[in-house]
Structures are given as structure tokens and as C-alpha cells.
N, C-alpha and C positions, 0 to 999 in steps of 0.2 A: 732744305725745304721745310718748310710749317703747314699748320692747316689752313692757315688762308692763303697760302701759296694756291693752294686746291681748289678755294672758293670760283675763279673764274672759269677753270675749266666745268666746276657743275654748271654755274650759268650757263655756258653755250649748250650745255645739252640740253638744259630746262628750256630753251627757246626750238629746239630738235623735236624732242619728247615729251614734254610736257606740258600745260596749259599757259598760255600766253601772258594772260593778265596774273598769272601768279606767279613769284619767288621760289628759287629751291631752298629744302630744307638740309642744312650741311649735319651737324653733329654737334655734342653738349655734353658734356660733365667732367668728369678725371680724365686729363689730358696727358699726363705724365706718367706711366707705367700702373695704370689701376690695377685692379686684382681683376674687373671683367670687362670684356668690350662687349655689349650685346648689338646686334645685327638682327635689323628690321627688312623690310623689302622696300618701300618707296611711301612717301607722305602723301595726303590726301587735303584739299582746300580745306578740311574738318579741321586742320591744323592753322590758328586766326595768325601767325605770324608767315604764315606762306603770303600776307596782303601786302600790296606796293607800299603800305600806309603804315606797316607795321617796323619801327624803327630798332626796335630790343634785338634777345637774341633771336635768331633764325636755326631755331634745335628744333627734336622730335618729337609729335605729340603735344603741344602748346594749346590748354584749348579744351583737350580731348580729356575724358576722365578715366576710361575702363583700364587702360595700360596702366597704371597706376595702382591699382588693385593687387598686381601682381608682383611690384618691386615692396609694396606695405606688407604684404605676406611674405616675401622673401628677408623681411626686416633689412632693407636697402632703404627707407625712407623715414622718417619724423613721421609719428602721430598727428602731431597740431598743421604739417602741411599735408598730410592726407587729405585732413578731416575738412580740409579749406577747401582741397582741389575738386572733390565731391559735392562743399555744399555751395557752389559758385556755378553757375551759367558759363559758358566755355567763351563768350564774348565779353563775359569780367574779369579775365585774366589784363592784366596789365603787364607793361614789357617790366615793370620791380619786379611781381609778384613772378612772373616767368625767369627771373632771375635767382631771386630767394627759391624755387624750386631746384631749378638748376646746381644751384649750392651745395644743395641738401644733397642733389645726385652726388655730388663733387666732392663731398663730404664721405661716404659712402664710399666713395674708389672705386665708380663706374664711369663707363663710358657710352652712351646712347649713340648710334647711327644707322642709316637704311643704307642697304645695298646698294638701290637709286636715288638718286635725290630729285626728281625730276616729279614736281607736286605735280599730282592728277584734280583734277573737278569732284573726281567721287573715287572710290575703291575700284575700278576696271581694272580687270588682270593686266599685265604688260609681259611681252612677248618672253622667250629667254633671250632673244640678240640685245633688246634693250639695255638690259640687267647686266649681260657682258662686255656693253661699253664701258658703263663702269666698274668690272672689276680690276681693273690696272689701279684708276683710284680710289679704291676699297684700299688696295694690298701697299699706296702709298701711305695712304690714313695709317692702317695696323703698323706699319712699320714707325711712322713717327709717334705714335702714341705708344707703342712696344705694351702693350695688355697682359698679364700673368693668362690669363682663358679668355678666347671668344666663343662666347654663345651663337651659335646660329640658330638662326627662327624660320620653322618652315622647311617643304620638304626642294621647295623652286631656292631661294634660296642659297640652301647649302647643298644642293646639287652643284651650283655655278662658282661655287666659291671653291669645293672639294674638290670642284672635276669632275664628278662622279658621280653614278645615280644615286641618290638616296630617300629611304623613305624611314623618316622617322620613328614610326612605328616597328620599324626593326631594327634602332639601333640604339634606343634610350640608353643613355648613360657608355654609352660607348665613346672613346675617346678618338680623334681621328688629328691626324698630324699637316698641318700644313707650311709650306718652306716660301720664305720671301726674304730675294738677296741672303740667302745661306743660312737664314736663323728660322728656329722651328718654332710653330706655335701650335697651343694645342688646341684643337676646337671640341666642341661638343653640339650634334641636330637636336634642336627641342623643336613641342609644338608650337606651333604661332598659336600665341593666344587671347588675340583681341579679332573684332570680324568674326566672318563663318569661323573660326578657327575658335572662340569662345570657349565652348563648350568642354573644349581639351586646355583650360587652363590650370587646374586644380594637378594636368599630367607636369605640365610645363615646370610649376611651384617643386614639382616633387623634385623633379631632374636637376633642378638650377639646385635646391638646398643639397641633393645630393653631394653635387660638383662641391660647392661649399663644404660640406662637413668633411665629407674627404678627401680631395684635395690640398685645402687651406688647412688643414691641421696636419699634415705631414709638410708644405710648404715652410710654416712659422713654426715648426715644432723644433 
């Protein structure tokens, strides 16, 4: 199975759960065992390749700029396509230039995907049943892309991912173990940090460089 093996089953749920006249968005970058997968909750029309019109790729965030802020601090991005992504209108993105980002992700040795892919009209919460239709194809995604860490974002989330209640706020940097088809992977809850969730970006930066400094230097060491 591949990732676009995957592709048609989001489709049918974006016609279920999601907005009609828009596309889902699937996932982008290091596709082959990266150092991180990060895990979003579901795309919003704010994202211009969720459009019938939009021919490039169909990844997360296209479009939008603040998310972006946080991988340039985490030094996961190029300077010169920061400084692009910020000083551009989110409808001069072009399906290249959504590309050469994507690269740069891919370069880096991550992996971007939401939980849902089921693009909404605007930011409306979505249920937890929603979210658990797709975690079967979540856990086939992680398993074909095999990620060294998944980041999870938010406390909804990595509740549905882990199982288990969680609340971010009580487990910063805590490591939590999750098993698909017999192989362990290790996660970590940060806070969402774009949206109301903003505010807690600066917690988010600390958590993910943590994961980085210590983790990856007993990994490569």
C-alpha cells in the first residue's frame, strides 16, 4: 500500500464530513522514514489548494502563513522561503512555489499531516467520532512513512490517537508509546499552535526543540 492508495478513501469521507465544493487535504514532505511526522487535526478552505481549480499538491497549510513561523524557529525551514511565505498574500501561492516549500519541508526530514483530512469552510470544531474514522488511516499513513517521532498537536488530537485522555498541559515532554501492526512508535502531545491555540506557540517551539536536542543526539550519536 502507498500514500495514494489512501487518497481515495479521504475523498469519500470529505464528501461525508466535509465541505462539498472542496478537496481533502492528504499530507507533504519526507515520506520515507523522516526524523518527524507532525499531526495536525483537519484543514480549513484557508488552505487555497483545498479548490476543484487547484491542480499542484494537495498538502497542509498552502496558502496559510502562521504555521510556518513555528517550523522557521524550530530551524526546519530556509530563511529565503520563510521570508517568501510571509511576504506573499495566501492566494499568490502557486502550485511551483507550494512545491519548492514542500521540498524545503522534505529537505528537513518531516513529514506534515492532519488527523482529518476532511477540509472544513472555516476552523468549526469536529466531533471526536469524526476524527476516529480516520484514525485507521492515520496509523496506515505512520506505518508507510515509518517517522523516527510523531508530534501530536493538541489535547483532541492525541487523545484519539493515544487512546487516552490527554491534556497537554500535563505531559510536556513526556514521551508516550504507540503500537501499529507490532512496531512501536514514540509520540510526543504539544500544543496546537496556530488558531486559538496561538498564544501557546512559543510552549509548542520549546517541546519540539527539546524532542530534537535530546532525542536526535542520542539517536545519531
Amino acid at each position: 500500500m502507498t500514500l495514494n492508495d489512501l487518497t481515495k478513501e479521504y475523498d469519500k469521507l470529505q464528501l461525508k464530513y466535509g465541505a462539498k465544493e472542496l478537496d481533502s487535504i492528504y499530507n507533504g514532505g519526507c515520506a520515507h522514514n523522516p526524523d518527524f511526522c507532525f499531526v495536525f487535526m483537519n484543514p480549513t478552505g484557508r488552505n487555497i489548494a483545498s479548490s476543484k481549480d487547484w491542480k499542484g499538491l494537495k498538502s497542509p497549510w498552502v496558502g496559510t502563513k502562521n504555521i510556518w513561523d513555528l517550523f522557521y524557529e524550530l530551524n526546519m525551514l530556509d530563511a529565503d522561503i520563510y521570508y517568501r511565505i510571509k511576504n506573499i498574500k495566501g492566494k499568490e501561492w502557486t502550485e511551483e512555489f507550494a512545491d519548492e516549500v514542500y521540498q524545503n519541508v522534505k529537505k528537513y526530514k518531516y513529514f506534515i499531516t492532519n488527523l482529518g483530512k476532511c477540509t472544513q469552510i472555516d476552523a468549526r470544531p469536529l466531533p471526536d467520532r469524526v476524527y476516529k474514522e480516520y484514525l485507521q488511516l492515520l496509523e496506515k499513513e505512520i506505518e508507510i512513512v515509518n517517522p523516527k517521532v510523531i508530534v501530536l498537536f493538541g489535547n483532541q488530537v492525541s487523545s484519539i490517537v493515544l487512546n487516552q485522555k490527554i491534556s497537554v498541559s500535563q505531559c510536556r515532554k513526556k514521551p508516550f508509546e504507540k503500537v501499529i501492526n507490532g512496531k512501536k512508535y514514540k509520540c510526543y502531545s504539544v500544543f496546537y499552535p496556530v488558531g486559538n491555540g496561538r498564544f501557546n506557540i512559543h510552549k509548542s517551539i520549546e517541546d519540539i526543540l527539546y524532542i530534537k536536542d535530546n532525542l536526535f543526539t542520542k539517536i545519531h550519536s
